[in-house]
C-alpha positions as CSV (number, residue, x, y, z in Angstrom):
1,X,-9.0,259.9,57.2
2,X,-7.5,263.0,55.6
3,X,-3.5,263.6,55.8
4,X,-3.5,266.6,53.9
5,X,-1.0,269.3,54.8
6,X,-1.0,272.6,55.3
7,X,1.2,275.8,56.2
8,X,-0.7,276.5,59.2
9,X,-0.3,273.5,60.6
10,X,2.7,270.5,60.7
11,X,1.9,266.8,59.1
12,X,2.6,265.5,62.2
13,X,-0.4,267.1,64.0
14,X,-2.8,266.5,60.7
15,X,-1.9,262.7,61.0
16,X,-2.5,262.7,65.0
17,X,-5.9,264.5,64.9
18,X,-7.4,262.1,61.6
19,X,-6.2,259.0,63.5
20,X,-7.6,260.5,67.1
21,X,-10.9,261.2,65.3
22,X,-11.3,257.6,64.1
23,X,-10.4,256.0,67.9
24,X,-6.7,255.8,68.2
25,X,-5.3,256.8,71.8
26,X,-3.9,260.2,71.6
27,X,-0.2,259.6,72.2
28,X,-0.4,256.3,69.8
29,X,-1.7,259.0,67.3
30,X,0.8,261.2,67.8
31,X,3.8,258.7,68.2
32,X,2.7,258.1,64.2
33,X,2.1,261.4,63.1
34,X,5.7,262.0,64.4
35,X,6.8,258.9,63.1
36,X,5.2,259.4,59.7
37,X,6.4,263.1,59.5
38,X,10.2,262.0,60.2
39,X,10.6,259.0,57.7
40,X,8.5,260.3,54.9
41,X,8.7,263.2,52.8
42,X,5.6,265.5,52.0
43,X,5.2,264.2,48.8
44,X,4.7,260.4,50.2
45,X,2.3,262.0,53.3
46,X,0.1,263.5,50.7
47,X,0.0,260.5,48.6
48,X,-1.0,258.9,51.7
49,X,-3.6,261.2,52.6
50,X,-5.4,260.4,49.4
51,X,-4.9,256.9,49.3
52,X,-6.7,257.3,52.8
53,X,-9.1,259.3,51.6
54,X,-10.2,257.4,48.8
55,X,-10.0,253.8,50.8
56,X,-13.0,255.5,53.3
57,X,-15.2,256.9,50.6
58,X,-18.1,254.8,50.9
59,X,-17.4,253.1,53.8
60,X,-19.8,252.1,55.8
61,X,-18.5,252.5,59.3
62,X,-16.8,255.9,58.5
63,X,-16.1,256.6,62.4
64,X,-14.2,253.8,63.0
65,X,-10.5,252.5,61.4
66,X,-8.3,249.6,62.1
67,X,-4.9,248.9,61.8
68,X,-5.4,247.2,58.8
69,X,-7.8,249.5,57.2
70,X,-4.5,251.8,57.8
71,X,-2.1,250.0,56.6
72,X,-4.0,248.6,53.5
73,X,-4.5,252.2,52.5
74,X,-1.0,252.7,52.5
75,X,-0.5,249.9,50.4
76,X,-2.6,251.6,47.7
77,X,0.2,254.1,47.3
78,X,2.5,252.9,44.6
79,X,5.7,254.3,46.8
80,X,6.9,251.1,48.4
81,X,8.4,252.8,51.7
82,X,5.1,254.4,52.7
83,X,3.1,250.9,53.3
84,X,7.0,250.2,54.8
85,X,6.5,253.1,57.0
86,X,3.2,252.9,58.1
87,X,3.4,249.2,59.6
88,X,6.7,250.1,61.2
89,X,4.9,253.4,63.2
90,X,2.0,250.7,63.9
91,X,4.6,248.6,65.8
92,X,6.3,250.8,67.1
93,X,4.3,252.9,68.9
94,X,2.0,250.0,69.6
95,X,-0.8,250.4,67.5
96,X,-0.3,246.4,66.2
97,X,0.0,245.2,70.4
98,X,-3.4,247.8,71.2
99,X,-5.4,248.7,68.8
100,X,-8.0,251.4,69.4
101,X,-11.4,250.2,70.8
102,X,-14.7,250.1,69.0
């Protein structure tokens, strides 16, 4: 999952099109991305980004994530708001209630 940002192109839309990739339903992924993009700053997305990043190196099932896998990456990032963040997008744009399908 890469979250990195870029001029060309908003954080929101970067989020929605790394979680689309790994099987997250397309307004779910961009109900985070927005989500994400409103409550943290770009500092804490790029953290994010690498925390993800680093949490799928080696991964066996690289095409797939969960919820979990999600939010336990954002637990990796030392800024206690993002893992705060993260869950509350899950929930509330009912990631937790449906995740994606395998």
């Amino acid at each position: 999952m890469a979250f990195a940002t870029s001029a060309c192109v908003n954080p929101s839309a970067r989020i929605a099109s790394s979680l689309e990739g790994y099987g997250f339903a397309p307004d779910q992924s961009r109900c985070v991305g927005d989500r994400l993009e409103a409550n943290l700053s770009l500092g804490q997305l790029q953290q994010l980004g690498n925390a993800a990043r680093a949490a799928r190196e080696g991964d066996t099932t690289p095409g797939r994530l969960t919820v979990g896998d999600f939010v336990r990456a954002a637990g990796a990032v030392k800024d206690p708001r993002v893992p705060l963040e993260v869950a509350r997008a899950a929930a509330g744009c009912g990631v937790v209630t449906n995740p994606p399908a395998r």
